[in-house]
N, C-alpha and C positions, 0 to 999 in steps of 0.2 A: 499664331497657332491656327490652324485649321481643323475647325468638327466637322465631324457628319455625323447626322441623329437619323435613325429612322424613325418613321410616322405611317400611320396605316390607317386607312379609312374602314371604320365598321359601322353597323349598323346601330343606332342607337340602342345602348344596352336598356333602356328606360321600355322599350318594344320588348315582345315577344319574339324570338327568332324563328323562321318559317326556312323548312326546307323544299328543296324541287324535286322534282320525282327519281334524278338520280343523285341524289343528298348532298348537291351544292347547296347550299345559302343562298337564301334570296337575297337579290341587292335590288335588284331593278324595282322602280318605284317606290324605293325607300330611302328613308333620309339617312347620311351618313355621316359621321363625325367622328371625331381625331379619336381613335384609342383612349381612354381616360391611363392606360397605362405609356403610353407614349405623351404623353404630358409632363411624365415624372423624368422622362429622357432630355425633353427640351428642357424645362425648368435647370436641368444638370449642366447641358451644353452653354446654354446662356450664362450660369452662374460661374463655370469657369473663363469662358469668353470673357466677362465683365471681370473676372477677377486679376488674368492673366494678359488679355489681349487677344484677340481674335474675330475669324470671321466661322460665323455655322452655318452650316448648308442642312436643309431637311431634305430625303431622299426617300421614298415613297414607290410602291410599283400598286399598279391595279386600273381598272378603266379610267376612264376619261374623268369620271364623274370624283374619283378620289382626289384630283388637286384639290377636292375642297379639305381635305387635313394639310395637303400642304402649308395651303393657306392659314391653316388656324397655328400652324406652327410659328408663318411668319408675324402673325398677328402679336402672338408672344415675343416676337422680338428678333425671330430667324432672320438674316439677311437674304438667304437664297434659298430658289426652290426646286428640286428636280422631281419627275413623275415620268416611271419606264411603265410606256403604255403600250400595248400591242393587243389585237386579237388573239391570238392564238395563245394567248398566257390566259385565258379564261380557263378558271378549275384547276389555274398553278397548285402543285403540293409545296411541301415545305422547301424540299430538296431544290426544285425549281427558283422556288422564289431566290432561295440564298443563292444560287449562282447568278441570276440578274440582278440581284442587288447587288453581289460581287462584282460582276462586268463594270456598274456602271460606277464603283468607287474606282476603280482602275483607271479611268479616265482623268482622276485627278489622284495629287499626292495629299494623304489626310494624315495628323497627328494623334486624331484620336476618333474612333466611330463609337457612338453610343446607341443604345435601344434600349427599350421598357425589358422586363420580363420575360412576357409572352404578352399577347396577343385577343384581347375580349372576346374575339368570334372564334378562333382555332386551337387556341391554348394548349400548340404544340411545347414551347419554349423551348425550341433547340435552336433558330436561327441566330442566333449570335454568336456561338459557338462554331457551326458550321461556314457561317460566312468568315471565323477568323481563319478556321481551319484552310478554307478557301482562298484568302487571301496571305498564309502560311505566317499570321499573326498571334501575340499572346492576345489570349480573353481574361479578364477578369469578370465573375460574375454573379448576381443578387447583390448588389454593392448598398448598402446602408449609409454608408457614409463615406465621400472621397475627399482625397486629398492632392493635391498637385506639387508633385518636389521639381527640382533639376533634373529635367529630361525623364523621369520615370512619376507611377501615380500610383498612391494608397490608399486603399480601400477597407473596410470593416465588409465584412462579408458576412452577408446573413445566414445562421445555419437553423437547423430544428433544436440545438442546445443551446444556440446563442449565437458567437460570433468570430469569423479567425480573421488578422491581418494581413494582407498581401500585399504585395510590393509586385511591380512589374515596369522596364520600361518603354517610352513610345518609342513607336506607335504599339496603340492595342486594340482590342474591340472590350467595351466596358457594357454591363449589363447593370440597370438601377431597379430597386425597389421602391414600391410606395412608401416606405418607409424614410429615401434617401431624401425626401424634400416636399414642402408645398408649393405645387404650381402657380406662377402668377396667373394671373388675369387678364386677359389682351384688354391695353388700354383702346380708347377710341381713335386715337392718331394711328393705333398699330393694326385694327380692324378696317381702318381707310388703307390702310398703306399694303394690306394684305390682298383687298379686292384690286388694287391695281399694282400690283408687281405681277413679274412677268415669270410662270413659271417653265424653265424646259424642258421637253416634253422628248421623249427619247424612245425610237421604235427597236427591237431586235436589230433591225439592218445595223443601226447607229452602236449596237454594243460588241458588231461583228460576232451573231447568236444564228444559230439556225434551229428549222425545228427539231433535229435531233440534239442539239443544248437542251431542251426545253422539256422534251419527253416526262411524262408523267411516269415516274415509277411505283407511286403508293396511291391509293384510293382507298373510300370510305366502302363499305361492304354494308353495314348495318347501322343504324341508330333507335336509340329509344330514349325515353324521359327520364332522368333520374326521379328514382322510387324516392316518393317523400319523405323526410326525417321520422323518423319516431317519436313519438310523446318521453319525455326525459321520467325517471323514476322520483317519486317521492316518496322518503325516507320518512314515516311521523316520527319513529320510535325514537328519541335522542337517544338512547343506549346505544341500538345497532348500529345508530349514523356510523360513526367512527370507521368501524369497521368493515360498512359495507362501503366507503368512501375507498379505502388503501384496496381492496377487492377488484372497486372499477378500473383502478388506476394500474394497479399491478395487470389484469386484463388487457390493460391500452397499451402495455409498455413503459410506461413513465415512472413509474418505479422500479 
């Protein structure tokens, strides 16, 4: 069996995120590291690999400087590493991204592509979707827990009331929750073995892209800070609790 996982390099969420004047993200001069939600992707692709048999590929787009999440993917255990690098994908939107990530699955035949969610810096979460739609595959997706039968995979799908069953067969594009697993830990043989694997490295020319593939169609217009939470309510009266309890909750919907 053959994965492919995507990986993205972001900014460490432990930082502050800084925008540029025309509200890209800053990346230059800051440290980058694996998505913490594409951890839960590779954790997923390894655990069936080991289960099943197979080889993972991590697949990655952004500058030069992002093979360092490739990297941490291999460290965890990925065998191979690709990174679609090019100039001119600076300030990709989402639409973008999914069609070079698409190109460069096409170069190979894969049994199953996986990804996190969304994404810690852009937290669009439509690219998995869009890159099935793109590659004219089933998505399964927020996957909680999978499973792998003969030729098709099953998933618990995470909802807002809980959770529904799918069934669908490969290939597909699978999308995981932090829920669906804890990450290993790149051992120290897999953190030698990650600084020296050879990642390759893929321009436009090489996904047969030009710049009208690539075209930005959506951009950021505005940003602001989310308004800080509100102080919660304390109830003293035990009497009204009750009923000022079913009041918030009917308010929120959940009743």
């Amino acid at each position: 069996m053959k994965i492919a996982v995507f990986v993205k390099s972001v900014p460490n969420p432990a930082s502050r995120p800084e925008l540029s004047e025309d509200l890209r993200l800053k990346r230059q001069g800051r440290e980058g590291v694996l998505d913490p939600g594409d951890e839960h992707a590779v954790e997923a692709a390894m655990k069936i690999a080991e289960a099943h048999g197979g080889e993972v590929t991590a697949v990655s787009m952004g500058p030069a400087s992002a093979v360092a999440a490739v990297r941490g993917a291999i460290a965890m255990g990925v065998q191979r590493g690709i990174l679609v690098s090019d100039t001119i994908l600076a300030g990709a939107d989402a639409l973008v991204t999914a069609r070079v990530l698409a190109a460069a699955l096409r170069r190979d035949v894969y049994d199953l592509v996986i990804s996190g969610v969304e994404s810690a810096d852009a937290s669009t979460g439509t690219l998995p979707m869009t890159i099935a739609q793109l590659l004219n595959l089933p998505s399964l997706t927020f996957a909680r827990r999978i499973e792998l039968r003969s030729g098709a995979i099953l998933v618990e799908r995470q909802t807002s009331r809980g959770y529904n069953v799918l069934q669908c067969p490969l290939p597909c594009v699978l999308s995981v929750t932090a829920a669906a697993n804890e990450p290993r830990y790149p051992s120290f043989k897999g953190v030698v073995r990650a600084k020296q694997a050879r990642v390759s490295t893929l321009s436009l020319a090489d996904l047969s892209l030009g710049p009208s593939d690539v075209a930005r169609t959506q951009s950021v217009v505005t940003a602001a800070d989310v308004a800080p939470k509100a102080a919660g309510e304390i109830v003293e009266d035990a009497g009204a609790a009750p009923a000022r309890i079913v009041a918030v909750l009917e308010k929120a919907g959940v009743l």
